[in-house]
C-alpha positions as a Markdown table, in Angstrom:
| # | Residue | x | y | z |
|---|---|---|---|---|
| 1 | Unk | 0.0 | 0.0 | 0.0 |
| 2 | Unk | 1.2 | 3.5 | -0.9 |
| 3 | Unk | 2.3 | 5.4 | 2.1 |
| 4 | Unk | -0.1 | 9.0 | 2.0 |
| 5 | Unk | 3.2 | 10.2 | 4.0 |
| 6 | Unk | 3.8 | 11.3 | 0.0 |
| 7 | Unk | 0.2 | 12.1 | -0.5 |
| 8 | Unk | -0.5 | 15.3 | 1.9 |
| 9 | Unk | -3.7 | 16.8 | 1.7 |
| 10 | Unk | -2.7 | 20.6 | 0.8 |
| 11 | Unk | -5.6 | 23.0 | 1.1 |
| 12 | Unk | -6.7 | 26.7 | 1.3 |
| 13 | Unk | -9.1 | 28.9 | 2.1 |
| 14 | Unk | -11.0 | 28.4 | -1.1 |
| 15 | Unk | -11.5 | 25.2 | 0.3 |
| 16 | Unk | -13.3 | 25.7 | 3.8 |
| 17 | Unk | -16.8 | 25.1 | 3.4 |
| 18 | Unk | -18.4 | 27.9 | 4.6 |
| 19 | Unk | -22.3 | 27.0 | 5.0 |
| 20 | Unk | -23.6 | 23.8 | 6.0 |
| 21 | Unk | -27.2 | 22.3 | 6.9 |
| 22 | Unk | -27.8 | 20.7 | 10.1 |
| 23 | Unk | -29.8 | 17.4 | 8.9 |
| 24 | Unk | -29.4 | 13.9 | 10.2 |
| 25 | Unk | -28.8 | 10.6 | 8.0 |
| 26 | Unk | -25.5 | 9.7 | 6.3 |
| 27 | Unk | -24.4 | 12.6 | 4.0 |
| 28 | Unk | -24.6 | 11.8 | 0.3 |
| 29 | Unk | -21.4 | 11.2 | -1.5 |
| 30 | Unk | -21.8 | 14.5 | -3.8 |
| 31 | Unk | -22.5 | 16.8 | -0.5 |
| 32 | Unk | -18.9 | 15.2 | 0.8 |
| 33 | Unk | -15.9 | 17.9 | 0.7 |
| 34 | Unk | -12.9 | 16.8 | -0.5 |
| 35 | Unk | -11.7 | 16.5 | 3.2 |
| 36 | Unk | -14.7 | 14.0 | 4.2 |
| 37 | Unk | -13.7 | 12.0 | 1.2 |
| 38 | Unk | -9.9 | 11.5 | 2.2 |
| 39 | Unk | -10.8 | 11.1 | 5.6 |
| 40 | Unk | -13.6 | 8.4 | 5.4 |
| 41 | Unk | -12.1 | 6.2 | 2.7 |
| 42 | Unk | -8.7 | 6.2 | 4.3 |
| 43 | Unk | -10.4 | 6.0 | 7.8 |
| 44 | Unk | -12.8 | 3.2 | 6.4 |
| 45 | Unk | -10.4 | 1.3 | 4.5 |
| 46 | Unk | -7.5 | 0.9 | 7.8 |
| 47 | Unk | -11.1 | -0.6 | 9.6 |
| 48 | Unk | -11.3 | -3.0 | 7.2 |
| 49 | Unk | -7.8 | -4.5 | 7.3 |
| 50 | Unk | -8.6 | -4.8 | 11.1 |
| 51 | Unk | -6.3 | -2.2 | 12.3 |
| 52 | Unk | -8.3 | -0.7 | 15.3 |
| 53 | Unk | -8.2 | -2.6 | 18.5 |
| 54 | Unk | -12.3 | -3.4 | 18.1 |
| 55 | Unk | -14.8 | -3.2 | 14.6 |
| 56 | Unk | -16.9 | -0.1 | 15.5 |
| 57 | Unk | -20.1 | -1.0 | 14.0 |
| 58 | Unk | -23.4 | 0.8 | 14.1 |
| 59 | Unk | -23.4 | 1.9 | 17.9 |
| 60 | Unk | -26.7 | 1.7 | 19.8 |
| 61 | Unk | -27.6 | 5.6 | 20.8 |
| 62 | Unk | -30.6 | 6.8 | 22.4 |
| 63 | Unk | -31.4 | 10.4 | 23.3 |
| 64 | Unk | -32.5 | 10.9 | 26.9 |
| 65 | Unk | -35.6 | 12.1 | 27.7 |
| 66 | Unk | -35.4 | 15.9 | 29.0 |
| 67 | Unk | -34.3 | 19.5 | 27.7 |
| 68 | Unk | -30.6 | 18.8 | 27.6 |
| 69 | Unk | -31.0 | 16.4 | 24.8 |
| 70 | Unk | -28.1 | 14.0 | 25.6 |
| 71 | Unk | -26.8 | 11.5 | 23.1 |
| 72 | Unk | -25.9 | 8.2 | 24.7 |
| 73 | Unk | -24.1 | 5.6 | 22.5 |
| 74 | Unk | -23.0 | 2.0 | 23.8 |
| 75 | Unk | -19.2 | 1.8 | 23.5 |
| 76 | Unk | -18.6 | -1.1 | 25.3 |
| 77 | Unk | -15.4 | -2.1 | 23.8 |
| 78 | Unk | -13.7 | 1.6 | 24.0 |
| 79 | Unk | -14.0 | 1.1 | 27.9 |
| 80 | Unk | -12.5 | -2.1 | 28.0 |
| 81 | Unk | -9.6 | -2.2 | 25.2 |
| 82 | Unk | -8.6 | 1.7 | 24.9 |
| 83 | Unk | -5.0 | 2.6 | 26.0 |
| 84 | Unk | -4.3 | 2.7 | 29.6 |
| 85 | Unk | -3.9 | 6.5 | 30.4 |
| 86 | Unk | -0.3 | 7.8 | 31.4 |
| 87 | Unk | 0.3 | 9.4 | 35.0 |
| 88 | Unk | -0.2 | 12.6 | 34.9 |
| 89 | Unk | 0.8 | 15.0 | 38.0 |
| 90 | Unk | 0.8 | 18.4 | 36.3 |
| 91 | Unk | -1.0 | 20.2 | 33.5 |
| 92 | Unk | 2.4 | 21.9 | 32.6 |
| 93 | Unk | 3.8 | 18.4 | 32.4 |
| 94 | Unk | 7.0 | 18.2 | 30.4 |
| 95 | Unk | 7.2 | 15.6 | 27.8 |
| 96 | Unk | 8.5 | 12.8 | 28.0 |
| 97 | Unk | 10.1 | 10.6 | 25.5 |
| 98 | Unk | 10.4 | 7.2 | 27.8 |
| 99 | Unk | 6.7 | 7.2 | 27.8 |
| 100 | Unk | 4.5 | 6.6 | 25.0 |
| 101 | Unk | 3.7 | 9.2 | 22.5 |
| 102 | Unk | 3.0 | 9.4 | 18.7 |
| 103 | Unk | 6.5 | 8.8 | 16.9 |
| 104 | Unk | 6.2 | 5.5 | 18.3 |
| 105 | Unk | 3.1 | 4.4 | 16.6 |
| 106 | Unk | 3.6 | 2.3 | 13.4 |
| 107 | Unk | 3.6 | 3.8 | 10.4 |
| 108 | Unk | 0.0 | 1.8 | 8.9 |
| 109 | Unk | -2.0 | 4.1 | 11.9 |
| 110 | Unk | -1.2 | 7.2 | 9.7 |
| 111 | Unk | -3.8 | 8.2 | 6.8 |
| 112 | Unk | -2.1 | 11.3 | 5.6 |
| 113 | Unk | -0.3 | 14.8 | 6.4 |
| 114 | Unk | -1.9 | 18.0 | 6.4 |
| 115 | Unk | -1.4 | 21.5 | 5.7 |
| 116 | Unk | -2.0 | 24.6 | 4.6 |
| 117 | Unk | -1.1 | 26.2 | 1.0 |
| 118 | Unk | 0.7 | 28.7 | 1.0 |
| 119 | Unk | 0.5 | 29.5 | 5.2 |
| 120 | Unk | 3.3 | 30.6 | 7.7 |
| 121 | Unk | 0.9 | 30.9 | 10.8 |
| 122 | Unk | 1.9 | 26.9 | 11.7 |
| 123 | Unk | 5.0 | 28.7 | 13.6 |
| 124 | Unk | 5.6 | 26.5 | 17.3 |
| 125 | Unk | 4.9 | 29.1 | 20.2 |
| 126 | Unk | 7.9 | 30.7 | 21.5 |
| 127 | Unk | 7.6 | 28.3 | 24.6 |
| 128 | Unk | 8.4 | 25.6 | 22.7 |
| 129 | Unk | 10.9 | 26.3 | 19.9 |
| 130 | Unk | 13.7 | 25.1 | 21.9 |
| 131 | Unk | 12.0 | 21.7 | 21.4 |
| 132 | Unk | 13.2 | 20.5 | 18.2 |
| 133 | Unk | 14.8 | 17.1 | 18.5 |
| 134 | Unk | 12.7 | 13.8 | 17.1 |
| 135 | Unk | 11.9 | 11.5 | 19.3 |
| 136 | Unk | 11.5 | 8.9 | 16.8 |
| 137 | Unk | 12.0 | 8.3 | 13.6 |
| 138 | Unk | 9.5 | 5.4 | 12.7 |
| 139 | Unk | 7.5 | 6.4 | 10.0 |
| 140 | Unk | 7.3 | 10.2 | 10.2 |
| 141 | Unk | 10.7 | 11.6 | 8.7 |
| 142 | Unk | 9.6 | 14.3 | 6.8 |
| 143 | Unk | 6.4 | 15.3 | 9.0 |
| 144 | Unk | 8.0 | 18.9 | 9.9 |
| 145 | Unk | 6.0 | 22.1 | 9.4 |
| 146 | Unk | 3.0 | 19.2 | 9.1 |
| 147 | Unk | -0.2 | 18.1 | 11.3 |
| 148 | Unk | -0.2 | 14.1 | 10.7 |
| 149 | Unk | -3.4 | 13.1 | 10.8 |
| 150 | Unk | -3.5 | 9.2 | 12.6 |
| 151 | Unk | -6.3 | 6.7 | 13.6 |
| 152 | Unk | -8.0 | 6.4 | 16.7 |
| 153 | Unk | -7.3 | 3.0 | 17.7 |
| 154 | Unk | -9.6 | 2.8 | 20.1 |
| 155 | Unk | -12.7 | 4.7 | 18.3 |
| 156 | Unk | -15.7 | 6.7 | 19.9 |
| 157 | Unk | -17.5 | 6.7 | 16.5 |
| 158 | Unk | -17.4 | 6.8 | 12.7 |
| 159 | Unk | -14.2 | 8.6 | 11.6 |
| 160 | Unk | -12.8 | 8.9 | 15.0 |
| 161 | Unk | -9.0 | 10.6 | 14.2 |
| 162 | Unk | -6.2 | 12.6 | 15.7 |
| 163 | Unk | -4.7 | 15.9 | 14.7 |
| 164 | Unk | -1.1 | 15.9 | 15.7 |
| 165 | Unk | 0.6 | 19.2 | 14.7 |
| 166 | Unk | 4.7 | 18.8 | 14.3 |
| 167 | Unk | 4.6 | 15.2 | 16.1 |
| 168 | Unk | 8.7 | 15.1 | 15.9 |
| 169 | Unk | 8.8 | 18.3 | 17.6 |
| 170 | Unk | 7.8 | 16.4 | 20.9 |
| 171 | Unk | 5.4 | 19.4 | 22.1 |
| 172 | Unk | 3.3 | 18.4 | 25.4 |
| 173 | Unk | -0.6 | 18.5 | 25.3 |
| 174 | Unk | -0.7 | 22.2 | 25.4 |
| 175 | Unk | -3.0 | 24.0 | 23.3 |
| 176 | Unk | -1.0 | 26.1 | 20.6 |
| 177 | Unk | -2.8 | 29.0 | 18.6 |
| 178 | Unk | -1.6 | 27.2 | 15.5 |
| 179 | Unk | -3.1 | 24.1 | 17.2 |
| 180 | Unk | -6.2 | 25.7 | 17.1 |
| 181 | Unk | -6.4 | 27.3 | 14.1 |
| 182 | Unk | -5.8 | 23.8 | 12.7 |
| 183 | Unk | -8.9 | 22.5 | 14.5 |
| 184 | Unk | -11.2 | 25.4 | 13.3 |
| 185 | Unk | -10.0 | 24.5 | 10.0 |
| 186 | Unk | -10.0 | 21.2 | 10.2 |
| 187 | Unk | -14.1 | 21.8 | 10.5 |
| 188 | Unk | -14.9 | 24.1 | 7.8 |
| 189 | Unk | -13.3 | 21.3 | 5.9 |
| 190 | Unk | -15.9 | 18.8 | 6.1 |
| 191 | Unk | -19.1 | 19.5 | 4.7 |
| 192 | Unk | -20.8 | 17.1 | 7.3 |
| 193 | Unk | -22.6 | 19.3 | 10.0 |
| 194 | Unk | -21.7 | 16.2 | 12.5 |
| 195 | Unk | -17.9 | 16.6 | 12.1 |
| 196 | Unk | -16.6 | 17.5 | 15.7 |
| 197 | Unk | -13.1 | 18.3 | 17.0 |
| 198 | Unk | -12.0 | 18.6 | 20.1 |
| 199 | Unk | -9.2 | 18.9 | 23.1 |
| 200 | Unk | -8.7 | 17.3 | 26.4 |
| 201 | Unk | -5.7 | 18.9 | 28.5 |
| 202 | Unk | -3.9 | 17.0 | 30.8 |
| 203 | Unk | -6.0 | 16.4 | 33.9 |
| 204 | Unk | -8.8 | 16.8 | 32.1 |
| 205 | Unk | -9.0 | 13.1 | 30.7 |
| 206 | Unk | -5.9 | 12.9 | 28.1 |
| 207 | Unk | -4.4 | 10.0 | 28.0 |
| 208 | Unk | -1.5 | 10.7 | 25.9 |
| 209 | Unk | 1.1 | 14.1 | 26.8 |
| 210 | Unk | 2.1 | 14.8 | 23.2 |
| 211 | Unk | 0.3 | 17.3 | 21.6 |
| 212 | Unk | -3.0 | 16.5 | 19.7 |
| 213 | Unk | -6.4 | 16.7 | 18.9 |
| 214 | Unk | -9.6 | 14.9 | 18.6 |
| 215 | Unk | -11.8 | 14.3 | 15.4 |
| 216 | Unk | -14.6 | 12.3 | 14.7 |
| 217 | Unk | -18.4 | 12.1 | 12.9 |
| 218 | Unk | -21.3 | 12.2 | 15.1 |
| 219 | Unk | -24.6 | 12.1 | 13.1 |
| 220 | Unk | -26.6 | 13.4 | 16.3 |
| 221 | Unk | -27.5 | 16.9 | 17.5 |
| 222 | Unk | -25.8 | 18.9 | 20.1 |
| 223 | Unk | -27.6 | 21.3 | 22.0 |
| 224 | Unk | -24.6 | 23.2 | 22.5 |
| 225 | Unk | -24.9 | 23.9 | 18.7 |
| 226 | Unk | -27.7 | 26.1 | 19.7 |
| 227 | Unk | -27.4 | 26.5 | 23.2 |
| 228 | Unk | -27.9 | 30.1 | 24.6 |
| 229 | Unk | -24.8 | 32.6 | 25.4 |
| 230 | Unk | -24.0 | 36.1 | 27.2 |
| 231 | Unk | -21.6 | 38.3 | 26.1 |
| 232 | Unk | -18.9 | 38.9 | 27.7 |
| 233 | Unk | -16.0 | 40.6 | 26.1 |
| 234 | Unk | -17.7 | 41.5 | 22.7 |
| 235 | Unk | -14.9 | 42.5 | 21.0 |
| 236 | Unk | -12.9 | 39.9 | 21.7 |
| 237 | Unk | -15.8 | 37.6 | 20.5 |
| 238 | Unk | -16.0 | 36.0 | 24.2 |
| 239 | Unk | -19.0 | 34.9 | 25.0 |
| 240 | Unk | -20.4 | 32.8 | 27.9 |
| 241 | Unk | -22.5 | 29.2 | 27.2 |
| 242 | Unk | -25.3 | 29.6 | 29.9 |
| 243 | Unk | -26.5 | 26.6 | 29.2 |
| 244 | Unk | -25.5 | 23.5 | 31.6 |
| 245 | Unk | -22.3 | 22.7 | 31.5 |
| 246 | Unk | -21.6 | 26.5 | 31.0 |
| 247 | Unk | -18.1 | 27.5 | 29.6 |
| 248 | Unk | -16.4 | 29.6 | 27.3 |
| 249 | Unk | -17.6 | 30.2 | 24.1 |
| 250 | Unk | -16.2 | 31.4 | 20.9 |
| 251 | Unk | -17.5 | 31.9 | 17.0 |
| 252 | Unk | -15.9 | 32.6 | 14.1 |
| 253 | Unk | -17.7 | 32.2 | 9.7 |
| 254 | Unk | -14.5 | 31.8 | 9.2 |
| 255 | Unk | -13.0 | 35.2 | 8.5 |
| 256 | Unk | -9.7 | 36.0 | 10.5 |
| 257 | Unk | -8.8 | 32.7 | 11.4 |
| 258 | Unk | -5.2 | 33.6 | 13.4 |
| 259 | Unk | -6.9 | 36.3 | 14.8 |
| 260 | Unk | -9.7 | 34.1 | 16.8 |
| 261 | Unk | -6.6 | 31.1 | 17.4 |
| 262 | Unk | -5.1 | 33.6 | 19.3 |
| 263 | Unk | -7.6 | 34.5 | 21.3 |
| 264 | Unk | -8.7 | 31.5 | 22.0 |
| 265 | Unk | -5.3 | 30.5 | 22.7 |
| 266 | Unk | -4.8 | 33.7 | 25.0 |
| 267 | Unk | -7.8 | 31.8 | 27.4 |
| 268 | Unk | -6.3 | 28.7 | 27.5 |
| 269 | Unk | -2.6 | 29.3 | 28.2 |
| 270 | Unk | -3.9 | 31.9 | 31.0 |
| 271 | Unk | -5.6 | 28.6 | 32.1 |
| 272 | Unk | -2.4 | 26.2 | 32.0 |
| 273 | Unk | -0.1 | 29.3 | 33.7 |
| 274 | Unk | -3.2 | 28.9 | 36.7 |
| 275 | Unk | -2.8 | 24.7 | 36.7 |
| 276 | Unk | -6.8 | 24.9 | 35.7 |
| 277 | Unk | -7.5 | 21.7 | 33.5 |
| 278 | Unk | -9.7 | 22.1 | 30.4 |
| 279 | Unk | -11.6 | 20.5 | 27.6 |
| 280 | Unk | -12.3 | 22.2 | 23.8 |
| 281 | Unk | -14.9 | 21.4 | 21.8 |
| 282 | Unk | -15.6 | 22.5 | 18.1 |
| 283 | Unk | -18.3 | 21.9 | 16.6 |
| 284 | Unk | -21.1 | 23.9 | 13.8 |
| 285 | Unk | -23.3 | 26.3 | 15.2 |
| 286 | Unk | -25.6 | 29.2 | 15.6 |
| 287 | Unk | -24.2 | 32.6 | 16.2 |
| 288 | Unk | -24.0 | 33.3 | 19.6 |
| 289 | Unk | -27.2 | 34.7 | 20.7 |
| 290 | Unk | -29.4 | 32.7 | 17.9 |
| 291 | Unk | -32.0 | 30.4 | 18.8 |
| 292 | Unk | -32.0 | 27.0 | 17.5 |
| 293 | Unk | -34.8 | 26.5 | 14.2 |
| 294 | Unk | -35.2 | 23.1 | 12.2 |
| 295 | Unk | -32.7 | 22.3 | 9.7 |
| 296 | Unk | -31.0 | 25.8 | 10.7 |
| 297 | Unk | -28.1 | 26.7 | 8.3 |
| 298 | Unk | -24.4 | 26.2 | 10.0 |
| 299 | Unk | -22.4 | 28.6 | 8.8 |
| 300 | Unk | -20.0 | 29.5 | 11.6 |
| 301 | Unk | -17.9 | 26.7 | 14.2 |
| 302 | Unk | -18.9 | 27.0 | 17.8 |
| 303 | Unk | -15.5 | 26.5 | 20.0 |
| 304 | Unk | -16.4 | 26.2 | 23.2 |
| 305 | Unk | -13.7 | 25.8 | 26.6 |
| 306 | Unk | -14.9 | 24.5 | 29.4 |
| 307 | Unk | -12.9 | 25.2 | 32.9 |
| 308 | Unk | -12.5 | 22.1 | 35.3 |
| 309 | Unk | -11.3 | 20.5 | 38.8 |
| 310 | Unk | -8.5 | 18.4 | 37.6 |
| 311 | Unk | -8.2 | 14.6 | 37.9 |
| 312 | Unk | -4.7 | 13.3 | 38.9 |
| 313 | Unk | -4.8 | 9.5 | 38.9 |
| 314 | Unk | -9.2 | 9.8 | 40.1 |
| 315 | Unk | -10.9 | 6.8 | 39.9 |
| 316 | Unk | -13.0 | 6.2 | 36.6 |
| 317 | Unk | -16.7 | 6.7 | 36.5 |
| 318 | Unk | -18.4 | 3.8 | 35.8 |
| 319 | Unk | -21.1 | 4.8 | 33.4 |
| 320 | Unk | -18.5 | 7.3 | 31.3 |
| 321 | Unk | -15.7 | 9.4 | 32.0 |
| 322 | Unk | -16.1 | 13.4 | 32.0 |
| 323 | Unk | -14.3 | 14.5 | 28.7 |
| 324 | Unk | -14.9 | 16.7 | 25.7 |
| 325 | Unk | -17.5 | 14.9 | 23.8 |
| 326 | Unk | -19.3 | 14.3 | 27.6 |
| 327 | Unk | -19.0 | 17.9 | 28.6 |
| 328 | Unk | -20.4 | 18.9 | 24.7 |
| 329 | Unk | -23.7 | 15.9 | 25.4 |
| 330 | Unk | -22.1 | 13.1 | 23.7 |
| 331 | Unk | -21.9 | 9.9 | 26.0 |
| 332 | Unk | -20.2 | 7.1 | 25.2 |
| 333 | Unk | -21.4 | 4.3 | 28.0 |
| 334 | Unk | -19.1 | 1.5 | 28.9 |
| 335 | Unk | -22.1 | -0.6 | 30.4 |
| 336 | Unk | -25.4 | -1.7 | 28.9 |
| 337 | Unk | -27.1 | -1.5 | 32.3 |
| 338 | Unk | -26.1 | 2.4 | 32.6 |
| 339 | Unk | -26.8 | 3.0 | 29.2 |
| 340 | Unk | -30.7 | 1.4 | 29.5 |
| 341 | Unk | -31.2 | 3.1 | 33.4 |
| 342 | Unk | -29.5 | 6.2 | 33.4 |
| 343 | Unk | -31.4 | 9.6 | 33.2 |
| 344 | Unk | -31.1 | 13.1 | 32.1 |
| 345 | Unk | -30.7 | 14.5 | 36.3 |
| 346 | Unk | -28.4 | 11.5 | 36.9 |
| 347 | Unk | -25.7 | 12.2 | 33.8 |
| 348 | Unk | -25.9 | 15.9 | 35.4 |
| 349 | Unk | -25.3 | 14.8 | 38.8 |
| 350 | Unk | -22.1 | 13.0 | 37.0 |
| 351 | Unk | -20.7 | 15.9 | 35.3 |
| 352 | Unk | -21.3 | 18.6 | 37.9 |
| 353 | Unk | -18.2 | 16.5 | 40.0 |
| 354 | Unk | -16.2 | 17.8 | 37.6 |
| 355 | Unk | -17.1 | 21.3 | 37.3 |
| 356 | Unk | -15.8 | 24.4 | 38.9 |
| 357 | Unk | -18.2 | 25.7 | 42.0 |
| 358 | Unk | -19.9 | 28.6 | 41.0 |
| 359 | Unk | -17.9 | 31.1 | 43.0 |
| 360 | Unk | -14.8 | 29.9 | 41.2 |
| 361 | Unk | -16.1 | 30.0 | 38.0 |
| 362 | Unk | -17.3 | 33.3 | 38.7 |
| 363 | Unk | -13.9 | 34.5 | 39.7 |
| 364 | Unk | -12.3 | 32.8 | 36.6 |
| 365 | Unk | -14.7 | 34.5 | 34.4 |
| 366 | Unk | -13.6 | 38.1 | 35.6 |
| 367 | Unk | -9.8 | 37.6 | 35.0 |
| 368 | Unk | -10.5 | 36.3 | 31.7 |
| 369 | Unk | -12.7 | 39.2 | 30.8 |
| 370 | Unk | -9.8 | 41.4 | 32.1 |
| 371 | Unk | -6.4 | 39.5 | 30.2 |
| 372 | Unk | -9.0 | 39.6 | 27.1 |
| 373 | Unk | -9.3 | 43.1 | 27.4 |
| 374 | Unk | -6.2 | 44.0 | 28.2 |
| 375 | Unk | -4.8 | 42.5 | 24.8 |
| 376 | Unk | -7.8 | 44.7 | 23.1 |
């Protein structure tokens, strides 16, 4: 088989897709982007040669009864083959080459490089530039100035992916503006409405300290797509999500891409200098402020942080695990009798553990709104 290592998928802005329509049901071939394409043949074809640790197949999914609108899926297998997490003691953790990371996976996980025609934004943040050396040279010679984009071997749904940016520059799992640009991208790429990216910062349910991100098809709505916001710093495009779990809130149609990375990236670095674990998660959506309406048009990406208590080596739920796709209203059960049982107040009850109190979100909310608007 062809190595896409010599394939990259090069694109520009010419190729983000700019309006989508939230619908459910498998997207026709002809309403795929070139992005969706690349992804789901490569992603469908490395299934079929049996390369993930489990066949997906059609997970079971029910939405719970009650306003929130929470999708539950039966993941059985995820709970019980995924990789066992590293320890983690620190959300500045330094990275570290004895443990795993991504230059040691083999080179048939890969389905292609990335980038950007014609960019220089990818620069590493000044933080990290004295981190050059590779780790590891299996497979991804070459991948410099790239985002390799690898399986999920353990996969939450259809598609499931990761986005590592520079993978031989060994960066920890700290979010990068260019990092984030790339996921912002990386979803007005796909011409699916249910393409989702997203984060988990260390203590906030990675398992891996090196430097990636999440993608993956969910053919479900979120209320967060909709969900209502407050402003908060206007300018600065920050909003607050009011709904439950409230966070952080961002929206961009795609115009001044670097500009709302760096933002962005300006809230979470103020969040890793404070030790305060975090999740991301991007996703089509309304404009902050807009209601939700059948079949709405999606013509902006809803990026959304949420602030949380930190788990250092905490038991596992039973039922799921509090991570990006939880936090955003995606659960991926581990059990069949939680899946069947388990109610709306009971999955809130669950992820309110891992939430700040009130009075600490509060607090957090007013230095953000003063570092945003100091950088005005």
């Amino acid at each position: 088989m062809e190595s896409f290592l010599t394939q990259p998928f090069v694109y520009s802005d010419q190729d983000l897709v700019r309006r989508v329509v939230r619908s459910q049901g498998c997207e026709t071939l002809e309403k795929l982007s070139k992005f969706d394409k690349r992804l789901r043949s490569t992603w469908t074809e490395k299934m079929e040669h049996g390369l993930f640790r489990y066949p997906l197949g059609d997970l079971k999914t029910r939405i719970l009864p009650g306003p929130y609108g929470f999708v539950a899926q039966l993941n059985i297998m995820r709970g019980q083959e995924r990789r066992k997490p590293q320890q983690i003691f620190s959300i500045r953790q330094r990275f570290d080459s004895e443990q795993f990371n991504f230059n040691k996976i083999h080179s048939h996980e890969i389905l292609f490089q990335i980038s950007k025609q014609n960019s220089n934004e990818a620069d590493v943040e000044p933080q990290f530039k004295d981190i050059t050396s590779r780790c590891n040279e299996n497979g991804l010679e070459g991948a410099r100035d790239k985002v390799i984009v690898v399986i999920n071997v353990s996969p939450l749904e259809f598609g499931h992916c990761l986005f590592i940016p520079e993978p031989t520059h060994c960066m920890p799992q700290i979010l990068t503006a260019s990092a984030i640009q790339t996921g912002i991208e990386s979803v007005f790429l796909s011409a699916d409405s249910g393409f989702r990216v997203g984060f988990n910062s260390l203590g906030a349910f990675a398992s891996v300290n090196h430097l990636h991100l999440h993608g993956y098809y969910l053919d479900s709505e979120l209320r967060i797509e909709s969900a209502p916001t407050e402003p908060l710093v206007p300018k600065k495009g920050f909003h607050r999500l009011i709904d439950f779990p409230s966070g952080f809130l961002f929206y961009t149609e795609g115009e001044c891409l670097h500009e709302t990375a760096t933002v962005i990236w300006q809230l979470t670095n103020f969040l890793v200098e404070r030790n305060v674990a975090h999740n991301m998660f991007l996703t089509r959506g309304c404009p902050p402020g807009k209601r939700h309406e059948p079949a709405l048009s999606r013509s902006g990406v809803r990026i959304i942080v949420w602030p949380r208590i930190s788990c250092f080596g905490a038991k596992e739920e039973s039922a799921f695990n509090v991570a990006l796709c939880e936090l955003a209203g995606h659960l991926p059960f581990k059990n069949r009798r939680d899946f069947d049982a388990i109610t709306e107040s009971e999955v809130k009850t669950i992820i309110q553990k891992y939430l700040l109190p009130g009075d600490e979100f509060t607090q957090l909310q007013s230095e953000l709104c003063k570092q945003l608007q100091v950088h005005q």
